[in-house]
C-alpha positions as CSV (number, residue, x, y, z in Angstrom):
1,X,128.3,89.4,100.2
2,X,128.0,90.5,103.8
3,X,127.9,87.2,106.0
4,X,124.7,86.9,108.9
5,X,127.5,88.0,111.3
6,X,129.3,90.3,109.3
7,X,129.1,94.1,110.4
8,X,129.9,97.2,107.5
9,X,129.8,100.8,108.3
10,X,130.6,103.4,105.9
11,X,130.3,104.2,101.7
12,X,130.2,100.9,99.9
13,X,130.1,100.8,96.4
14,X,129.6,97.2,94.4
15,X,128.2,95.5,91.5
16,X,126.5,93.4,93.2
17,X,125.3,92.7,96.3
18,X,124.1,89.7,98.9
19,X,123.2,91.1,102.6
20,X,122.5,88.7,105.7
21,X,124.5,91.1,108.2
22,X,124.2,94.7,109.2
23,X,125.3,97.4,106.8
24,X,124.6,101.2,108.3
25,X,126.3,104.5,105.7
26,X,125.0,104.5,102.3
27,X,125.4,101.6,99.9
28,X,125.5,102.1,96.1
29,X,125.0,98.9,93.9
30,X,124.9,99.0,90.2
31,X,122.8,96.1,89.8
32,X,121.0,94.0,92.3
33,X,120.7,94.7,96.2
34,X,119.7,91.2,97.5
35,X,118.5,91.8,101.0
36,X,117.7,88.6,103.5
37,X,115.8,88.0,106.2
38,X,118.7,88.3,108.5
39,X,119.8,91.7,107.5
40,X,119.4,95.3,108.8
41,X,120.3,97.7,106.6
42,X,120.4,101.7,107.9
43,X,121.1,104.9,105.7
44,X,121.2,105.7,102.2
45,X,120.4,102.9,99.2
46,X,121.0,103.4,95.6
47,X,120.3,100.4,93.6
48,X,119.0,99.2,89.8
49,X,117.2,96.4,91.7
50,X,116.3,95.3,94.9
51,X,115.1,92.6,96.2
52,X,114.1,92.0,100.2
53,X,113.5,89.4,102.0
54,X,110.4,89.2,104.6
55,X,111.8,89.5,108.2
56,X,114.6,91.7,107.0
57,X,114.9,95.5,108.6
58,X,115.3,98.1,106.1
59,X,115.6,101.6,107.3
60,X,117.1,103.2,104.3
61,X,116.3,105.5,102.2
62,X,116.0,104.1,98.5
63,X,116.3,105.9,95.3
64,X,116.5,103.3,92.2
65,X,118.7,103.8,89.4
66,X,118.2,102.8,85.6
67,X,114.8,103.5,85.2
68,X,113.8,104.6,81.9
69,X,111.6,107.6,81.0
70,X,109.8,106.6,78.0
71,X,109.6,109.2,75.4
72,X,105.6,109.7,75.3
73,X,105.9,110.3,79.1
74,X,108.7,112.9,78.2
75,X,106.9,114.6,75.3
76,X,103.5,114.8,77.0
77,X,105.3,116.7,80.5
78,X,107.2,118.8,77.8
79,X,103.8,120.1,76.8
80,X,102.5,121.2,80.1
């Protein structure tokens, strides 16, 4: 959990995480990125899930984890 005041630069890796602050590097979290409306978030942003606030600055780029390819959509792009 970064606090409203609470000020993180660098590579962060968590499980989880809550942001009301200001986080600027890249930010990996396994499961849930919880963004409020008081935070500013600025670099890179991998995440399973994500979850922003309105209000809250997010100049990231994003690239979500987990998802699944289902095997229809695999087979048929095999076939092109």
């Amino acid at each position: 959990m970064v606090g409203e005041k609470g000020v993180l630069n660098g590579t962060i890796k968590v499980g989880n995480a809550e942001v009301m602050g200001v986080i600027t590097g890249d930010l990996e979290v396994k499961d849930l990125l919880s963004i409020k409306k008081t935070a500013r978030i600025e670099g890179n942003v991998k995440t399973n899930k994500l979850s922003v606030e309105p209000g809250a600055v997010f100049n990231a780029t994003c690239e979500m984890q987990g998802a699944k390819t289902s095997k229809a959509t695999t087979a048929a792009t095999a076939k092109k």
